[in-house]
C-alpha positions, 0 to 999 in steps of 0.5 A: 222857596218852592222851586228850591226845596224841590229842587234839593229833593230831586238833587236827593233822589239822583244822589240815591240813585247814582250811589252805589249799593252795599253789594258793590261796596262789598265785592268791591272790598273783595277784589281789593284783597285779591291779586287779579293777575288775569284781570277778571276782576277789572269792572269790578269798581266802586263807582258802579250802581249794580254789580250785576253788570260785573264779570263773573257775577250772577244776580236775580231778577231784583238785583240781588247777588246769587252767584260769584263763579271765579274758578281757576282764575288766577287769583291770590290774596285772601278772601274778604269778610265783606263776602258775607254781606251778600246775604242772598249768596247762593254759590260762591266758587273760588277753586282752583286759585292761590288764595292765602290766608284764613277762612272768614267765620263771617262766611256762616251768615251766608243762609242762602248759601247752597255751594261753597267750593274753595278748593285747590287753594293755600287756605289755612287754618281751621274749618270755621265752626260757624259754616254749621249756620250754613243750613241751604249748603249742599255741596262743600270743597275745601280740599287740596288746602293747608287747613288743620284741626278738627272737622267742626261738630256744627257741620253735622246740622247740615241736614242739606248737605250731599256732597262735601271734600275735605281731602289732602288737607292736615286736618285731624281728630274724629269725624262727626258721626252724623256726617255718614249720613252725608251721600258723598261719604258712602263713596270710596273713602278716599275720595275725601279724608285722603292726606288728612289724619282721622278717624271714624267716630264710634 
C-alpha cells in the first residue's frame, strides 16, 4: 500500500510538472485569435510547459513573462483578453499589423506594463478607460488606428507617462488637461492629434 501511495504521489507531481502553465494557456488563446500569415507564431502550443522558449516571447530570470515583441508581423484577427492575464507584462508590441476589432478593458490589469504600442493596425473603437490603471505605462501608440470618442480622462493618472501617439485616428472631444504635462506633447502638435478632432481643454 506504501509503494502505491507513493507511487500516485510521484505520478502527481510529473503531471504538475508537465502541465502547462497559465502563461502558455494565455498566449496560446492569443495566437488563436490571430491570423499568423507569416507563421511567427507556430511554437506557440499548448502542450509546451514554459512559454519562455517561444519565438518572439521574452521572460525574466523566474519565468514569468515580460515581453511579447510582434511588430510588423503579418498578423490580423483580433486581440485576445487573455493578454491580460500576463500580470508581469512589461512591453507588449503589436504595430504595424492588421489587427481588427476592439481594444480589451482587460488590458488595464497589466500593472507591470511600461510599453504599449498598438499602432498601425485596424483597432476600433474607444480608448479603453480602465488603461488609467496602467500606472508603470511610459510610452503609448494607438496611432493610424480607426478608434473614436473621447481621449479617457483616466489617462491623466498616468503620472509614468512620456510618450503617447494618438495621431491619424477619429477621435474627438477635448483633451485632458493634465496630459500637457506629458513630454511627448511639447513637441510639434502634429505629431499626435493630426486626422483626430480635438481640442485643447482650458
Amino acid at each position: 500500500m506504501k509503494l502505491v501511495a507513493l507511487g500516485l504521489v510521484l505520478l502527481g507531481c510529473l503531471q504538475s510538472l508537465a502541465a502547462p502553465d497559465f502563461q502558455v494557456i494565455a498566449l496560446y488563446e492569443m495566437r488563436m485569435m490571430l491570423t499568423d500569415s507569416r507563421g511567427v507564431l507556430k511554437d506557440w502550443n499548448n502542450n509546451q510547459v514554459s512559454p519562455c522558449y517561444f519565438d518572439n516571447v521574452r521572460c525574466d530570470q523566474d519565468g514569468s513573462v515580460i515581453g511579447i515583441t510582434l511588430s510588423s508581423s503579418g498578423l490580423s484577427g483580433i486581440l485576445s483578453p487573455s493578454i491580460a492575464t500576463l500580470t508581469t507584462l512589461q512591453q507588449l508590441l503589436l504595430d504595424g499589423n492588421s489587427i481588427t476589432g476592439g481594444i480589451p478593458q482587460e488590458l488595464g490589469n497589466l500593472s507591470n506594463l511600461m510599453t504599449l504600442k498598438l499602432g498601425r493596425n485596424s483597432l476600433n473603437g474607444s480608448i479603453p478607460k480602465s488603461f488609467g490603471l496602467l500606472s508603470e505605462l511610459q510610452n503609448l501608440d494607438l496611432s493610424e488606428n480607426l478608434l473614436i470618442g473621447n481621449i479617457p480622462n483616466s489617462l491623466s493618472n498616468l503620472s509614468s507617462l512620456n510618450n503617447i501617439n494618438l495621431a491619424y485616428n477619429s477621435l474627438s472631444g477635448e483633451i485632458p488637461e493634465q496630459l500637457l504635462q506629458v513630454s511627448q506633447y511639447k513637441q510639434p502638435f502634429e505629431l499626435w492629434p493630426a486626422h483626430n478632432f480635438m481640442q485643447w481643454k482650458h
